[in-house]
N, C-alpha and C positions, 0 to 999 in steps of 0.2 A: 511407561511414560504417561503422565497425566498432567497437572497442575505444573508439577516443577518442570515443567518443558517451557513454562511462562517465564521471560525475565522483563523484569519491572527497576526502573531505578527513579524513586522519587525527587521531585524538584518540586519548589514552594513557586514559581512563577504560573500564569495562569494558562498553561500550553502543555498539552497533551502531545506527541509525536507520536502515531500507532504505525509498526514496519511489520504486519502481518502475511508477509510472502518473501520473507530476508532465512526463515527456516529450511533446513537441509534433512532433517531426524527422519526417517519413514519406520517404524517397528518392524523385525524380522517375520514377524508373521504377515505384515502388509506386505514386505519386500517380496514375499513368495510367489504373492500374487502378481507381483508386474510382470509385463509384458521383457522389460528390459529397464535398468536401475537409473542409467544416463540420463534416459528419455525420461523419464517420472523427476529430473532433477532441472532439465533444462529450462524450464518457465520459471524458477527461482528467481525472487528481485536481487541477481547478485551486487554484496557488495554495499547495502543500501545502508546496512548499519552502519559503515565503515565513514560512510558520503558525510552520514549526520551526527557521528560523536561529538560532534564539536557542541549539538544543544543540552547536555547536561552542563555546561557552564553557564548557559543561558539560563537554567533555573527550570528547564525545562524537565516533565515526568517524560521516561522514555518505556513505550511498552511494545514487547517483541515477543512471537513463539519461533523456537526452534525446531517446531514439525512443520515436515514441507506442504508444499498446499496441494501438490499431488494427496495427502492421505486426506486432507479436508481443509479446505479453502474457508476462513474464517471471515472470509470477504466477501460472501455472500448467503443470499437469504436461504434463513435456515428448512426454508418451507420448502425450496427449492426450485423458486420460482424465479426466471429469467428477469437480470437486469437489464436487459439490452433485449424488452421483445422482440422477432424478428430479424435479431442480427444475430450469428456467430458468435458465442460468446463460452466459457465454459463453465460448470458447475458445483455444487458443493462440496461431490466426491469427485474431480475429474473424470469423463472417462478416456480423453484425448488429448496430447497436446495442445498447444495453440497450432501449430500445422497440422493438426489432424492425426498424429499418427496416435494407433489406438494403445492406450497404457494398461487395457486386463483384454485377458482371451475371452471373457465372457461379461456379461453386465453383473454389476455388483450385487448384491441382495437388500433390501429394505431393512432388514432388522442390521444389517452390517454398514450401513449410515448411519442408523441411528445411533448406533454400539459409538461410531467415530464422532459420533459430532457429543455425545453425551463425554467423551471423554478427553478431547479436544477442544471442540470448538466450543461449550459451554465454559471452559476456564476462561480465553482468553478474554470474552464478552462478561464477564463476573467480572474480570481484574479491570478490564474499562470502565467498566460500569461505576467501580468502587474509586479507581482514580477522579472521574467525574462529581462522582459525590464529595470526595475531599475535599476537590479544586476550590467546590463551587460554594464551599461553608465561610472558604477565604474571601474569595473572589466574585464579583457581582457579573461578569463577562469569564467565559473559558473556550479556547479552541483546541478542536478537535484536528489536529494535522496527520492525514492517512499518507505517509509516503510510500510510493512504491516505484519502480523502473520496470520497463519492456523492451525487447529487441526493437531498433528502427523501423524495420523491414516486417512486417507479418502481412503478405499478400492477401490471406483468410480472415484477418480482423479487419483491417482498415487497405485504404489505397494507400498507394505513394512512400513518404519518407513521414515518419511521424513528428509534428515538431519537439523542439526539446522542452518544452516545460508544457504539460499539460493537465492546466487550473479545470477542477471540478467542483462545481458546487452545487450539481443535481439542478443545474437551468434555476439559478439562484436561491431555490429554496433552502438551503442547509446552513447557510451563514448571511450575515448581512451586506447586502451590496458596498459596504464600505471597507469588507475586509477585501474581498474577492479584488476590490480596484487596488487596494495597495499593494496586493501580490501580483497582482497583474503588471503594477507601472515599474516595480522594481523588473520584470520581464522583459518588458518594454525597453528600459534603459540597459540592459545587457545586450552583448553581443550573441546571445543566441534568441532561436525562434521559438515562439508562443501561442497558446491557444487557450481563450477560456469556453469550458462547456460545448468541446467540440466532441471527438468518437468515446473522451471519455469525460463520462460527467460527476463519476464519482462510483464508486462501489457501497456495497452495504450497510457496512461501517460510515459514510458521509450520510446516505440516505437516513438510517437510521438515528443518527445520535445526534445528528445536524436537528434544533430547536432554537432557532435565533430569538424567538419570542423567550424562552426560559432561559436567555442565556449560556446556550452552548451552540457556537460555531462550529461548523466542521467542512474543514477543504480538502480536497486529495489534489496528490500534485505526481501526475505519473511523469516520468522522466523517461525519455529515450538515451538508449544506455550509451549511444555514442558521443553523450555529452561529458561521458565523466570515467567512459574504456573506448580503449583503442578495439572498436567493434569489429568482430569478422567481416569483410565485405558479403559475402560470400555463404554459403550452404555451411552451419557450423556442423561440429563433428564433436566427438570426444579430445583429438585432438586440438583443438582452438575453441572449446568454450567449456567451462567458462575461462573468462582470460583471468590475469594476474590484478589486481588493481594498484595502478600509481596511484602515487598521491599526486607527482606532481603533473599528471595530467589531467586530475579530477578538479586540483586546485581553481581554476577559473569559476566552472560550475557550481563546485563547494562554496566560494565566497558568492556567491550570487545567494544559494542556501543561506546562507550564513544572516543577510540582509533579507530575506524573505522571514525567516521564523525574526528574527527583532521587528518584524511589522506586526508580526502574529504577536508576541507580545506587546506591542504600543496600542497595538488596538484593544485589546481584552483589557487592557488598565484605564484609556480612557476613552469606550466606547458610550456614550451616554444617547440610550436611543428615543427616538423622539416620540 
């Protein structure tokens, strides 16, 4: 598995959707080494493709890998250096869940990151790269939209109940303040709760690709999964996660999505910066 692990479905409007933690794939010879297959599957953004089919009608490019991020997290920096100094956070080869539990009996080996990210994570940041470059031959404005979802509840990242829509735009550098508010008010005006540039401010992918001066916006929008699944209350297990997903109990959320990426495009058409 290398490159064709990438799927890409192009759209002529000026919006990017990247769903790099929506992948399940682990290679047999990765699987060997886990600790246990469940647990190396469990931090999966389940479901998230599913949430956003609806923006290739929008015109929108959609770009997805189907390796899980247990074998290499293409959400962060490739140097390996922590997004979130000092807080809890996990890294380019995992070596933990998000609760901690350990996913290899022993630590990885350096040349076996590297092997992973040269073969992995170098594709899906080419096929970004090269979707950005398309966009932007067309389009004078392009956004970067990083979706991703996390369980409500992770006592080891964050406190409390996460809210459900969490706008990142790396404490406003990655896009323009005028995108970040219109995602935000469409937020506002739904019945669920919101947060911009709170425990998450954006992963690698925003960090990086976010250049509002050049023309490319970029927001990440984590989602708490109880927005859009009927989430375990409770300690999940293999038996109750991941769950099934409705449509029609994701529908409320989804249309909220739905209204958030048509801002991402109004804006990228006519953002005229001053």
């Amino acid at each position: 598995m290398t490159a064709e692990t990438i799927r890409c479905v192009e759209g002529d409007a000026p919006l990017i959707v990247s769903m790099p933690h929506t992948g399940t794939q682990i290679p047999s010879d990765i699987e060997a080494q886990l600790c246990d297959v469940w647990q190396a599957r469990c931090d999966t953004d389940w479901h998230v493709e599913k949430l956003y089919d609806f923006a290739a009608g929008l015109g929108a490019t959609l770009v997805r890998t189907e390796v899980s991020r247990t074998v290499i997290d293409v959400n962060r920096d490739p140097c390996g250096y922590s997004l979130y100094p000092g807080m809890t956070t996990t890294g380019l080869c995992p070596a933990e869940t998000f609760e901690g539990v350990p996913l290899y009996a022993s630590a990885l080996a350096a040349e076996e990151i590297a092997r992973r990210s040269a073969q992995f994570f170098a594709p899906y940041h080419t096929m970004l790269e090269r979707q950005i470059r398309r966009l932007r031959r067309h389009h004078r404005q392009v956004v970067v939209f990083d979706a991703h979802a996390i369980r409500s509840r992770l006592p080891r990242l964050f406190d409390g109940l996460l809210p459900h829509f969490n706008i990142g735009t790396n404490a406003g550098c990655s896009c323009a303040p005028e995108l970040a508010q219109a995602v935000t008010e469409v937020c506002a005006q739904s019945r669920f709760s919101y947060v911009l540039d709170g425990r998450f401010k954006g992963g690698w992918i925003t960090r990086h690709y976010g250049a509002p001066k050049e023309g490319v916006h970029a927001i990440q929008m984590e989602l708490a999964c109880r927005g859009y699944l009927q989430e375990p209350q409770g300690a999940i297990s293999p038996q109750n996660w991941p769950v099934v997903y409705d449509e029609a109990f994701a529908a409320p959320l989804r249309a909220r999505l739905l209204d958030i990426l048509k801002c991402c495009v109004s804006f990228a058409r006519s953002y005229e910066p001053v």
